[in-house]
C-alpha positions as MATLAB code, in Angstrom:
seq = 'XXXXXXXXXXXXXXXXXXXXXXXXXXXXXXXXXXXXXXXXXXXXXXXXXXXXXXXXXXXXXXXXXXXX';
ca = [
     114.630  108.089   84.373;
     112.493  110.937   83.276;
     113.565  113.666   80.585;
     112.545  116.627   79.751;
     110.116  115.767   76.550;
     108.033  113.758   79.420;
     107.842  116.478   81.737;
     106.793  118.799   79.378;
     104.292  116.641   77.619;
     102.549  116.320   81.515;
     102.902  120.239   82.008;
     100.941  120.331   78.861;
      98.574  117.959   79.077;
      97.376  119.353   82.768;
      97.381  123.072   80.851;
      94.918  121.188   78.590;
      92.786  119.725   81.146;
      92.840  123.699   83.170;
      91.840  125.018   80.156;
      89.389  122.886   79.095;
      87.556  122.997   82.199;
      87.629  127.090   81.987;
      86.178  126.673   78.732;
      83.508  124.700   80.265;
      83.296  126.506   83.127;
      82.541  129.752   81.063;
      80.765  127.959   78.412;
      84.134  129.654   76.228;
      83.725  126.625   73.425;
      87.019  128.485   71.860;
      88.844  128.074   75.204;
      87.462  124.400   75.784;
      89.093  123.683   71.837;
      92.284  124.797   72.995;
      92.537  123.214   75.757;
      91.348  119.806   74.226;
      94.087  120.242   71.530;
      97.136  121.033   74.571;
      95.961  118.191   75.894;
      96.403  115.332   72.958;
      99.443  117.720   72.547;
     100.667  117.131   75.469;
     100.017  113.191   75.622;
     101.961  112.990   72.139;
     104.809  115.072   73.695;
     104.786  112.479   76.436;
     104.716  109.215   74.245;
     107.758  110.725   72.159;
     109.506  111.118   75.591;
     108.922  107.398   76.595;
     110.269  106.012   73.436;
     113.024  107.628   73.534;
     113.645  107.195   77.329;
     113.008  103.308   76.112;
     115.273  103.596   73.267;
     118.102  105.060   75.316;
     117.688  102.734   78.118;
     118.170   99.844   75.410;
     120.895  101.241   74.010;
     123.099  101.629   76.714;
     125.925  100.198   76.947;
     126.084   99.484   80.573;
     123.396   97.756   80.576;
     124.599   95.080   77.860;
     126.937   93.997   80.876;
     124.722   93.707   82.998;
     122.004   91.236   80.798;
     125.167   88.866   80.143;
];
């Protein structure tokens, strides 16, 4: 299952990659920075979302049932 911290670490990370290629596009090195720092941003958003889709999914009680 996704949540929400994954989804928005993606959204970020592609508003990094946009904005980094504007950046180059326009030779904008400002614009290219920003859009280099959305995108680690954005993967870290994303890896804090997976553990703690990983965390819940261990947790659950349901699924202790289901392993015995």
């Amino acid at each position: 299952m996704v949540n929400k911290k994954q989804v928005a670490g993606l959204a970020k990370q592609l508003k990094g990659s946009v904005e980094k290629a504007a950046g180059n596009a326009t030779g904008n090195r400002r614009v290219q920075a920003e859009g280099v720092a959305d995108k680690i941003a954005g993967k870290m958003q994303k890896a804090y979302g997976d553990i703690k889709d990983k965390i819940r999914k261990v947790s659950d009680p349901a699924r202790l049932f289901q392993l015995r």
